[in-house]
N, CA, C and O atoms as CSV, one atom per row, in Angstrom:
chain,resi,resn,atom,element,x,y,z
A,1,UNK,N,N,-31.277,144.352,1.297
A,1,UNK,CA,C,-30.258,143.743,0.490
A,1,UNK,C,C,-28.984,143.637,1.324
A,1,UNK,O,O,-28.507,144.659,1.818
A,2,UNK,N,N,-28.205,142.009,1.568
A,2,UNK,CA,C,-27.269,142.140,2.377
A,2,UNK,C,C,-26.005,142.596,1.397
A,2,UNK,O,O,-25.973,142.761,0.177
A,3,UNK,N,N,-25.187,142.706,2.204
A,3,UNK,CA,C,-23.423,143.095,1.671
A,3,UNK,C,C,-22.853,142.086,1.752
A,3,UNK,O,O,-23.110,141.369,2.719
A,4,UNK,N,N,-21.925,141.681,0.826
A,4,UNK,CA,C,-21.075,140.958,0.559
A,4,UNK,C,C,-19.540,141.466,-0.110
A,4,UNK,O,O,-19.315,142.626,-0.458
A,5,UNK,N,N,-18.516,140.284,-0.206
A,5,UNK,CA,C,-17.089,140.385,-0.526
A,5,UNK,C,C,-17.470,139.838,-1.757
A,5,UNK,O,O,-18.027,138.757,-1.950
A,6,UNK,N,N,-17.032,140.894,-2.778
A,6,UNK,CA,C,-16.596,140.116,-4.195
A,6,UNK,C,C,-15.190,139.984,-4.279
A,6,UNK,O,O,-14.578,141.004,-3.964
A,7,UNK,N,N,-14.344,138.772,-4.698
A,7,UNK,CA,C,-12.704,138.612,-4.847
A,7,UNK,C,C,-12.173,138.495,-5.593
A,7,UNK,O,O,-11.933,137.331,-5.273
A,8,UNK,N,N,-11.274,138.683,-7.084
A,8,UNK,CA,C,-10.599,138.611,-7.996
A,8,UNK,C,C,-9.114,138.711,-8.608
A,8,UNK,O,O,-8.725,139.425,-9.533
A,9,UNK,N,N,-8.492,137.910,-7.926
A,9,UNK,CA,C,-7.191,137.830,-7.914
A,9,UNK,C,C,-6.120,138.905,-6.993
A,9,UNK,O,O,-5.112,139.501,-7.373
A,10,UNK,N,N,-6.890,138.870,-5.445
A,10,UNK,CA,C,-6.301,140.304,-4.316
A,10,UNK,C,C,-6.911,141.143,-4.761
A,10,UNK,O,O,-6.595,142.124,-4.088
A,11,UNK,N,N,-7.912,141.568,-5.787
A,11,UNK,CA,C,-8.412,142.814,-5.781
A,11,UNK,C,C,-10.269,142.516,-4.736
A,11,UNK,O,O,-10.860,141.440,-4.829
A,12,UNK,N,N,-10.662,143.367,-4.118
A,12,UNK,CA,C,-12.177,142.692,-3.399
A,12,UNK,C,C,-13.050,144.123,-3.889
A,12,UNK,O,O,-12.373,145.119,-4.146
A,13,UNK,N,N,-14.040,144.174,-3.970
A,13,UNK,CA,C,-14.954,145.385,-3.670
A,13,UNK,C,C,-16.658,144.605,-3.327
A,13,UNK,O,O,-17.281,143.630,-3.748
A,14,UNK,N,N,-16.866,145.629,-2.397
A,14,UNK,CA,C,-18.273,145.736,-1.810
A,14,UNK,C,C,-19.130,145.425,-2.797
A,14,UNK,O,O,-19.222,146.113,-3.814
A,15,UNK,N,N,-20.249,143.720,-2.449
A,15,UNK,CA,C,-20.807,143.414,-3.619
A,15,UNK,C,C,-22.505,143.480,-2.823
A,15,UNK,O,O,-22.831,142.894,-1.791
A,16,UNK,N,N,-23.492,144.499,-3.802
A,16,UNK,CA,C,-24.385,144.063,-3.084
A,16,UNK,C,C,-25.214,143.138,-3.443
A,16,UNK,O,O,-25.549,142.974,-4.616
A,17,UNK,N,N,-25.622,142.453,-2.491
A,17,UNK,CA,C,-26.314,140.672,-3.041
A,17,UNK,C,C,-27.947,140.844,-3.136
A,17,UNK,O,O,-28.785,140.652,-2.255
A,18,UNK,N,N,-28.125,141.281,-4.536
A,18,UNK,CA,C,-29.631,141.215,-5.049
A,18,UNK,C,C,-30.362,139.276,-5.128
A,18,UNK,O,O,-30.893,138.919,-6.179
A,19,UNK,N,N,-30.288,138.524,-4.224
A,19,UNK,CA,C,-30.821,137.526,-3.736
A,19,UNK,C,C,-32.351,137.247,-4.079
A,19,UNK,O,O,-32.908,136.376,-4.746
A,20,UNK,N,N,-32.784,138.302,-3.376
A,20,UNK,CA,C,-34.483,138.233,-3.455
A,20,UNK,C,C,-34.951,138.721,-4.928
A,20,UNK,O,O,-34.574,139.712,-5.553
A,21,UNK,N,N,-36.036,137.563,-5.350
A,21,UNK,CA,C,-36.604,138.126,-7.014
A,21,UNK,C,C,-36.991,139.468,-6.812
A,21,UNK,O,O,-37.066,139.740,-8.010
A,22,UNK,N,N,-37.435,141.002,-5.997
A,22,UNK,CA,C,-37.614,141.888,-5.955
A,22,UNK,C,C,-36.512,142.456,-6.122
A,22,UNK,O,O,-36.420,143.481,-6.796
A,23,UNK,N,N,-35.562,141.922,-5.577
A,23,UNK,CA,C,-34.189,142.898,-5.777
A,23,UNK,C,C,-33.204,142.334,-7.223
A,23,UNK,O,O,-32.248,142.950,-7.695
A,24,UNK,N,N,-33.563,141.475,-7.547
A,24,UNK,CA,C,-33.165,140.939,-8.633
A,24,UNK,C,C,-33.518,142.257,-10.182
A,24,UNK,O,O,-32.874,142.834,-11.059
A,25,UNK,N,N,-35.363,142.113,-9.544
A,25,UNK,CA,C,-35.902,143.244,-10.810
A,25,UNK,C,C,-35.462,144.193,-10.735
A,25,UNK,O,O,-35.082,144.919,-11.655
A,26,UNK,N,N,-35.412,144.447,-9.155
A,26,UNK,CA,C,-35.263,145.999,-9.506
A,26,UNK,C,C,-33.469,146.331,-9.956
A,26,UNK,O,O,-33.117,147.271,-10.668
A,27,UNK,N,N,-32.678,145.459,-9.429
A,27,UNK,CA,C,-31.077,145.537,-10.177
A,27,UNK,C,C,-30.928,147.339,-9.701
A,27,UNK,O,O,-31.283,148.098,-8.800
A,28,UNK,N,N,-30.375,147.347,-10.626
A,28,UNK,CA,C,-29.908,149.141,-10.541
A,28,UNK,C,C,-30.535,150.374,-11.066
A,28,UNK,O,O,-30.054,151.507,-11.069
A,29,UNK,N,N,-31.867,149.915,-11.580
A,29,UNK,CA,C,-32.953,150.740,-12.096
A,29,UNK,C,C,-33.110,151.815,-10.787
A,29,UNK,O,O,-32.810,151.516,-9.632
A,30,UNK,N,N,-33.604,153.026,-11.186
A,30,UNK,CA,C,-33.317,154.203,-10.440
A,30,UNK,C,C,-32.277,154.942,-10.059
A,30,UNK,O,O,-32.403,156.157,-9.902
A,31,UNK,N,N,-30.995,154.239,-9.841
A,31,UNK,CA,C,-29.900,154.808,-9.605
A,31,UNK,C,C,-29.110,155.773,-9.889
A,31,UNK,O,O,-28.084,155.245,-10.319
A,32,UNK,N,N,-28.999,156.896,-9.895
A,32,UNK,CA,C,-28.234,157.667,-11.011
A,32,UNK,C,C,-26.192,157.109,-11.174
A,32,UNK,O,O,-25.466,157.315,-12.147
A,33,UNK,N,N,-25.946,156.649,-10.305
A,33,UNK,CA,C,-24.659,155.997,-10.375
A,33,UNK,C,C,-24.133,155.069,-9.167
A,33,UNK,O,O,-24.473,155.304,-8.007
A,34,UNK,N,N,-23.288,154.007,-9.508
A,34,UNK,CA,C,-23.089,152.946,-8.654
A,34,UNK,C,C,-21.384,153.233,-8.331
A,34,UNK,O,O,-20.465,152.970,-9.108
A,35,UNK,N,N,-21.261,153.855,-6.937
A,35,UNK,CA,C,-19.504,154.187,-6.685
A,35,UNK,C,C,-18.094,153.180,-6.985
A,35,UNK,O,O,-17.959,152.184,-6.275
A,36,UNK,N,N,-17.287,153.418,-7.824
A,36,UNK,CA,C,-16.471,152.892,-8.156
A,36,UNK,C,C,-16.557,152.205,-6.885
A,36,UNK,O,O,-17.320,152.585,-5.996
A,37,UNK,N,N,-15.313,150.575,-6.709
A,37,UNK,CA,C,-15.607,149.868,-5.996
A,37,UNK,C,C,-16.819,149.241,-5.118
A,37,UNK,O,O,-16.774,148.767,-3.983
A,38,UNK,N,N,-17.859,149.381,-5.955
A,38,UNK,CA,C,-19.420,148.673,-5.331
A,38,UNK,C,C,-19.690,147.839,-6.723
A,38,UNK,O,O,-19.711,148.305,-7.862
A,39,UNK,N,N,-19.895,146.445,-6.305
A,39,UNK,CA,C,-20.522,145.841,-7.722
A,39,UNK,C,C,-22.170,145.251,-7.139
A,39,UNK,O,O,-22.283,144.999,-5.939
A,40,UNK,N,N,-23.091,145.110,-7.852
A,40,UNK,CA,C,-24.154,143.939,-7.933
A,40,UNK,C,C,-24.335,142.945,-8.179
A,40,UNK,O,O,-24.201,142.692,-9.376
A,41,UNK,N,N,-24.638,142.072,-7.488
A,41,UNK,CA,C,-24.640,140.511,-7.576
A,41,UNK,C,C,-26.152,140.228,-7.787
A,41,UNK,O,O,-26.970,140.181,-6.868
A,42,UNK,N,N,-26.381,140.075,-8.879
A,42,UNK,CA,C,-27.958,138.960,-9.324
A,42,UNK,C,C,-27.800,137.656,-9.075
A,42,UNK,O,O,-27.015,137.219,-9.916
A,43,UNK,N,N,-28.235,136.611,-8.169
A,43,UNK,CA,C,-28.590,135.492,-8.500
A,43,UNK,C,C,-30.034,134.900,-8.175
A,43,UNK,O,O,-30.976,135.209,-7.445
A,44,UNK,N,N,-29.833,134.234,-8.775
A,44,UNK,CA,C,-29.684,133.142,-10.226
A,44,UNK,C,C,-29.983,134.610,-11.345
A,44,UNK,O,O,-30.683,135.532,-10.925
A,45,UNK,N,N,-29.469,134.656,-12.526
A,45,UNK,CA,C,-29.360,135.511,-13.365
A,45,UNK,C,C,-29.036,134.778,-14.575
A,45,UNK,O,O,-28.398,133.762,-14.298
A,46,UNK,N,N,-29.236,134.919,-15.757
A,46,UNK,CA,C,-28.551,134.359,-16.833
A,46,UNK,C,C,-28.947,135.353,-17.799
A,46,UNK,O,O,-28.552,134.910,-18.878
A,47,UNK,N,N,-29.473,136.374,-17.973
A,47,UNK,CA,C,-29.175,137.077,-18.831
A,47,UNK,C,C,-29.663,139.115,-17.945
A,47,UNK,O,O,-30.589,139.154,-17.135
A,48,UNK,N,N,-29.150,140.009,-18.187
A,48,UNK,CA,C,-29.356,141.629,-17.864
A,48,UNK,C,C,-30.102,142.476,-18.898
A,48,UNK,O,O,-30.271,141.834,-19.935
A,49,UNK,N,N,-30.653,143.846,-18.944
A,49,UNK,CA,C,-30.434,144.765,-19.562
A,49,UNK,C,C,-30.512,146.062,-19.088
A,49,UNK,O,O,-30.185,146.233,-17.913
A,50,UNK,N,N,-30.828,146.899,-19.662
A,50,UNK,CA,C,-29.765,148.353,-19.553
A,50,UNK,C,C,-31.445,149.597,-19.506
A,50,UNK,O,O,-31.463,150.697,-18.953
A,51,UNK,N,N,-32.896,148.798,-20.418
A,51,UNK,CA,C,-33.392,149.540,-20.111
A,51,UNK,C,C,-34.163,150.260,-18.995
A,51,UNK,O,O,-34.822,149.760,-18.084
A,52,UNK,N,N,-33.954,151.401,-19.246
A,52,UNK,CA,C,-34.215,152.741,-17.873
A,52,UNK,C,C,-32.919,152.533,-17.081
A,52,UNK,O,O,-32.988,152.575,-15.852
A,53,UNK,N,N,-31.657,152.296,-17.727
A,53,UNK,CA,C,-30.821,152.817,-16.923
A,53,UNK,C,C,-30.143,153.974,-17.146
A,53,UNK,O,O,-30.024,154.335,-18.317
A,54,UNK,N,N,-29.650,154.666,-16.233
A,54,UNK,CA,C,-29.064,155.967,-15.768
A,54,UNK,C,C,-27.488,156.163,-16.265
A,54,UNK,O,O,-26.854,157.218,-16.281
A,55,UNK,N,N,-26.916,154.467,-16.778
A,55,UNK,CA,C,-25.408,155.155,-16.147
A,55,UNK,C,C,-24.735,153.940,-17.259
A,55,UNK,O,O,-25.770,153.394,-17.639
A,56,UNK,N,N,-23.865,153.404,-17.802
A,56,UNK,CA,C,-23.403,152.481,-18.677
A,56,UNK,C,C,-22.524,151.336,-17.690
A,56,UNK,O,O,-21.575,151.574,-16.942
A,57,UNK,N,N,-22.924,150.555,-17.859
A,57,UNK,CA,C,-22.488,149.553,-16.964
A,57,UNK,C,C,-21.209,147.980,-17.694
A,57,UNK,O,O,-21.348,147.497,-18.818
A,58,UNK,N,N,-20.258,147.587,-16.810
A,58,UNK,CA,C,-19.943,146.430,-17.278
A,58,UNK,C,C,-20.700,145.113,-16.205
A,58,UNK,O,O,-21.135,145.119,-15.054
A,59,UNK,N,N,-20.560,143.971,-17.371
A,59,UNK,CA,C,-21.323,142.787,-16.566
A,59,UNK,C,C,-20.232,141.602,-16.732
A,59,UNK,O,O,-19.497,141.467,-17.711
A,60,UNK,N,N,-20.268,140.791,-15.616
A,60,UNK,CA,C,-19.894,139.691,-15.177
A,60,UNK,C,C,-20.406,138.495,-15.282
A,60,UNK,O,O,-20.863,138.227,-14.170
A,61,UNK,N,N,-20.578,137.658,-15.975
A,61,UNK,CA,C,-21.780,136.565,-15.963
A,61,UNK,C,C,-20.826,135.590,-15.772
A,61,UNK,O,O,-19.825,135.407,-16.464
A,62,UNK,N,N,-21.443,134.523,-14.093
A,62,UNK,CA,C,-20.581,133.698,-13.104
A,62,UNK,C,C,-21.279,132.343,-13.321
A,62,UNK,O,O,-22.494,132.173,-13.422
A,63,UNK,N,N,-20.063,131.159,-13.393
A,63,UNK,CA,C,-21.036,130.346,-13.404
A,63,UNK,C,C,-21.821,129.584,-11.525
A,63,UNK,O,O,-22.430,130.429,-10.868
A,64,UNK,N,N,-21.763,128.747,-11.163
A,64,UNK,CA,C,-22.199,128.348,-9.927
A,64,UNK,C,C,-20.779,128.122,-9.332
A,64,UNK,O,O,-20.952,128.402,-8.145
A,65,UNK,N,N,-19.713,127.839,-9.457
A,65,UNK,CA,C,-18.716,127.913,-8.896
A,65,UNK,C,C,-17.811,129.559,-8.834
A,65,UNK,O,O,-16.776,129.762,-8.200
A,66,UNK,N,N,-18.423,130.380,-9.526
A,66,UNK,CA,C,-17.539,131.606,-9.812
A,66,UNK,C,C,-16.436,132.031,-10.959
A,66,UNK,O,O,-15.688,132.995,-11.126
A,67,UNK,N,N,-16.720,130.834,-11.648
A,67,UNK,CA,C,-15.893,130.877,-12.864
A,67,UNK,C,C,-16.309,131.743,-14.190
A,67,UNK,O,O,-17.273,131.356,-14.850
A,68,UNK,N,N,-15.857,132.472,-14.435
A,68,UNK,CA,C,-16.125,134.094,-15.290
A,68,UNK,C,C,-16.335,132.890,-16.658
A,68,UNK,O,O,-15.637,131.954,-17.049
A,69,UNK,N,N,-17.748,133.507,-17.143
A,69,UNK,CA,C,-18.269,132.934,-18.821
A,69,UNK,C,C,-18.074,133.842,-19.556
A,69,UNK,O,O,-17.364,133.760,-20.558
A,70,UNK,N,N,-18.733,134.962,-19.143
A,70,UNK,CA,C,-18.477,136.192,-20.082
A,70,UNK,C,C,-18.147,137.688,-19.455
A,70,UNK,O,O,-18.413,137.846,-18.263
A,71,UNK,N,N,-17.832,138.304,-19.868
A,71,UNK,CA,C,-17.511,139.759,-19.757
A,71,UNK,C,C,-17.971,140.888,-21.015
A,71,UNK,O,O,-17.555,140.908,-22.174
A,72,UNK,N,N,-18.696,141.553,-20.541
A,72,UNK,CA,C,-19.354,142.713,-21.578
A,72,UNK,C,C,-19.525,143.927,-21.309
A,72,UNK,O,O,-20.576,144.404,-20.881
A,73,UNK,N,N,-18.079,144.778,-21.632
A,73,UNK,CA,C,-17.916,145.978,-21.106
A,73,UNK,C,C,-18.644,147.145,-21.981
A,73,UNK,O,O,-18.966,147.061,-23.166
A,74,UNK,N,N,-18.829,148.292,-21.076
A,74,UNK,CA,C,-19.178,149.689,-21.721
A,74,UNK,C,C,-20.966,149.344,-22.280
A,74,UNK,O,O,-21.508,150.003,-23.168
A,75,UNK,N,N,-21.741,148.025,-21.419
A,75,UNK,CA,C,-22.945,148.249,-22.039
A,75,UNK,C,C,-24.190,149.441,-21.551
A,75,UNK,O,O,-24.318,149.841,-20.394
A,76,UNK,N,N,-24.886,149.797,-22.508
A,76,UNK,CA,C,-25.058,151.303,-22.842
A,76,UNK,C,C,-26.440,151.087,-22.542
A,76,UNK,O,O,-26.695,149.896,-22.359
A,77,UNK,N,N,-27.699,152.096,-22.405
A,77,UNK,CA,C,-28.678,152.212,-22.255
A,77,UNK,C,C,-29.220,151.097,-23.674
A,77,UNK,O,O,-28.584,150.883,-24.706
A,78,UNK,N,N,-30.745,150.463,-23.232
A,78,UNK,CA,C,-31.419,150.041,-24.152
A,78,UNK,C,C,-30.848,148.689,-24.383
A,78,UNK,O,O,-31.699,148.003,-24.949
A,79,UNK,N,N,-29.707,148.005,-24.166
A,79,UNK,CA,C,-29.078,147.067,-24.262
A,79,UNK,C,C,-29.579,145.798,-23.939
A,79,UNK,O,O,-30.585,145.873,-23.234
A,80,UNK,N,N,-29.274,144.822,-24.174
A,80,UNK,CA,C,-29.211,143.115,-23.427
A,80,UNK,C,C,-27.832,142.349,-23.354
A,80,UNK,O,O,-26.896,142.706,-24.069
A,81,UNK,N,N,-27.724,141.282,-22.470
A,81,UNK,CA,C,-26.696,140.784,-22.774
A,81,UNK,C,C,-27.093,139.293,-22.103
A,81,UNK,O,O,-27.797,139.183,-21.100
A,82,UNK,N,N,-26.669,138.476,-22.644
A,82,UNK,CA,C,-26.862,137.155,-22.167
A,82,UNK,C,C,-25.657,136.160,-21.735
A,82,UNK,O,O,-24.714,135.938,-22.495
A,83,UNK,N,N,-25.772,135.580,-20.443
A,83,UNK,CA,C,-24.162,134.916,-20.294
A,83,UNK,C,C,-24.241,133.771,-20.280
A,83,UNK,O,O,-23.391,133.136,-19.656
A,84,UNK,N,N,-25.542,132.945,-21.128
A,84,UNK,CA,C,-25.328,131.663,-21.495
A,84,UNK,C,C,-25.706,130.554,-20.826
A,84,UNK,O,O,-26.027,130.921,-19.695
A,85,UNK,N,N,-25.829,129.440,-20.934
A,85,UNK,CA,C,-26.891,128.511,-20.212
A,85,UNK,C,C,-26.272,128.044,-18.991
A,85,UNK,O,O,-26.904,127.279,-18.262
A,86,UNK,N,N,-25.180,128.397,-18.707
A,86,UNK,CA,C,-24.577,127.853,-17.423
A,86,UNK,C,C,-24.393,129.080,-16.305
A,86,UNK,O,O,-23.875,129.011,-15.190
A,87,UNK,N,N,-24.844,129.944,-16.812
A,87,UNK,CA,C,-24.461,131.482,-16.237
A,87,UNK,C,C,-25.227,131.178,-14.807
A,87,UNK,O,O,-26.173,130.405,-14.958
A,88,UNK,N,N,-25.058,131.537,-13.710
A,88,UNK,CA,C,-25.641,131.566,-12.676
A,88,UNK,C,C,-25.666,132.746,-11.976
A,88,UNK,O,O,-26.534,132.876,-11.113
A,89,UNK,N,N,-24.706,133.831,-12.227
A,89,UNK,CA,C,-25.361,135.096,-11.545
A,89,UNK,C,C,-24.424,135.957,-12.711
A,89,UNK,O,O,-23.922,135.352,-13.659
A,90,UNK,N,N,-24.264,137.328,-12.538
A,90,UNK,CA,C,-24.062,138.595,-12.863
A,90,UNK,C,C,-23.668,139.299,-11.826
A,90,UNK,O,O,-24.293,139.478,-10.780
A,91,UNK,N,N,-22.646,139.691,-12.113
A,91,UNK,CA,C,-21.952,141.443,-11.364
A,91,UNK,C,C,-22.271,142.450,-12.287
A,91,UNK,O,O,-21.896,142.243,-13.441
A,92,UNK,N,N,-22.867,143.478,-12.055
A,92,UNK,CA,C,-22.589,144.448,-12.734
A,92,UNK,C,C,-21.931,145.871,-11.635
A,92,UNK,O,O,-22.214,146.148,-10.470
A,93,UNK,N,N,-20.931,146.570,-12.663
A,93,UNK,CA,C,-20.737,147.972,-12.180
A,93,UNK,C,C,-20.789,148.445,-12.994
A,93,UNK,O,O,-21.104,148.046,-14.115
A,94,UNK,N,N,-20.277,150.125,-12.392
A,94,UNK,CA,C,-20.224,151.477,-13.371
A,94,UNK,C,C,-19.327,150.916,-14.170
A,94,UNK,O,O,-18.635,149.928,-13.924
A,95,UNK,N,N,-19.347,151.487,-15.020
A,95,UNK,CA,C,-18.310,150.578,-16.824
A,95,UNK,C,C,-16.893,151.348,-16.418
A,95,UNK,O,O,-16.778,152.337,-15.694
A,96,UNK,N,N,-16.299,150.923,-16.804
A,96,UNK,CA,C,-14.704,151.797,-16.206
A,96,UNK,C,C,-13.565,151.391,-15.612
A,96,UNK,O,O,-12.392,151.529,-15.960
A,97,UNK,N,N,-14.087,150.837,-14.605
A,97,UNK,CA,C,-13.009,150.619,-13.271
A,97,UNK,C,C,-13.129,149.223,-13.113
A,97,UNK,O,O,-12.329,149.047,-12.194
A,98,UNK,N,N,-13.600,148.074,-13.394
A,98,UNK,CA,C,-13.382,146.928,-13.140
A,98,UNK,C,C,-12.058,146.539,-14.001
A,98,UNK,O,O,-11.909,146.964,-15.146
A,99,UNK,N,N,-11.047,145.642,-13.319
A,99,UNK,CA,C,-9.809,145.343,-13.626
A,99,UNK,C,C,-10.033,144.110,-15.284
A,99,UNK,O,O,-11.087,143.835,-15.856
A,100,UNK,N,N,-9.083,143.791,-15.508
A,100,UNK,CA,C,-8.857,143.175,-16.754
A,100,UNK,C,C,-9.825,141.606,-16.612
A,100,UNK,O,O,-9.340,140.644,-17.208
A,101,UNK,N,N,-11.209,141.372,-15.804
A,101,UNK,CA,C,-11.363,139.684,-15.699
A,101,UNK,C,C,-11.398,139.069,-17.307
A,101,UNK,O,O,-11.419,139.750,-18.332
A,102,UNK,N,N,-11.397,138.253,-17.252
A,102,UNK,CA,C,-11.822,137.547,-18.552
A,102,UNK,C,C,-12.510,135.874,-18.015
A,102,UNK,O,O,-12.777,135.268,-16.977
A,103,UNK,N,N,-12.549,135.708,-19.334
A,103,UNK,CA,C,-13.256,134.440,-19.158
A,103,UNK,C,C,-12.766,133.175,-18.376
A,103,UNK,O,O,-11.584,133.472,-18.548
A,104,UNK,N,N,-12.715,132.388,-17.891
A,104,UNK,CA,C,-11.728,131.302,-17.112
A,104,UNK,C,C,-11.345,131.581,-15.923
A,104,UNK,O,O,-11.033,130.662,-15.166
A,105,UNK,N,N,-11.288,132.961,-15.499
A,105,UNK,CA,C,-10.677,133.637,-14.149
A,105,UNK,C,C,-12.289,133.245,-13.201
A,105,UNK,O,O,-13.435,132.853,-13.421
A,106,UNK,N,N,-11.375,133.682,-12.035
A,106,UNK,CA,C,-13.087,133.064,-10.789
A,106,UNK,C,C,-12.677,134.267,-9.673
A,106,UNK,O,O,-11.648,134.660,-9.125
A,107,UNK,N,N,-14.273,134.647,-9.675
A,107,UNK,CA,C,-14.485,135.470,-8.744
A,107,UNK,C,C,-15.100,135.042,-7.114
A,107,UNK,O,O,-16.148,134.449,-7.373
A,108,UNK,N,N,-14.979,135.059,-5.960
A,108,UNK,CA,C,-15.068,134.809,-5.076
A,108,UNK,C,C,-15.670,135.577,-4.090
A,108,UNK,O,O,-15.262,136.657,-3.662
A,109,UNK,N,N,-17.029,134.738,-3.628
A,109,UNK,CA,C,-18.109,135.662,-3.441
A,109,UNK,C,C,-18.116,135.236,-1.529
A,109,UNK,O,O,-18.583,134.259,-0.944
A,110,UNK,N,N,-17.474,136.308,-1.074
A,110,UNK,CA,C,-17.396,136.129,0.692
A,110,UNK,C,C,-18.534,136.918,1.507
A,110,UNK,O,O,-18.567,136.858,2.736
């Protein structure tokens, strides 16, 4: 899985780029926790969930330009979330520490 720059208005953190459909499935399953400033990048992605996860996560759902559709914080074990028919990938991190994005804002994937 390569490394990448995620960007959001001067803020960046270490994104890792789940690219390949193996790394797509496997997402963050096994993990017991993902270090503040590290996010996951799924693409192509349009919808996540939470079961067999370890840790409560927020998600990012991007469209093909990087333009934020949705945001769905504090999601919890057992969960789903869907970011809609234009969604083209997902960030997820540990739930907590990602700054205020909302919808309309664009994230920038270096």
């Amino acid at each position: 899985m390569r490394t990448v720059t995620a960007v959001w208005k001067g803020f960046s953190w270490q994104c890792l780029d789940a690219a390949a459909a193996f790394e797509r499935m496997r997402g963050l399953l096994g993990r017991d926790d993902l270090p503040e400033g590290v996010v996951m990048r799924l693409c192509p992605c349009g919808a996540v969930h939470t079961f067999g996860m370890r840790f409560t996560l927020d998600v990012v759902f991007l469209d093909a330009s990087g333009k934020v559709l949705r945001v769905r914080r504090g999601m919890r074990r057992g969960r789903m979330a869907f970011g809609g028919f234009r969604s083209a990938a997902a960030l997820e991190a540990r739930s907590g520490w990602l700054p205020d994005i909302v919808p309309g804002d664009t994230v920038e994937i270096r």
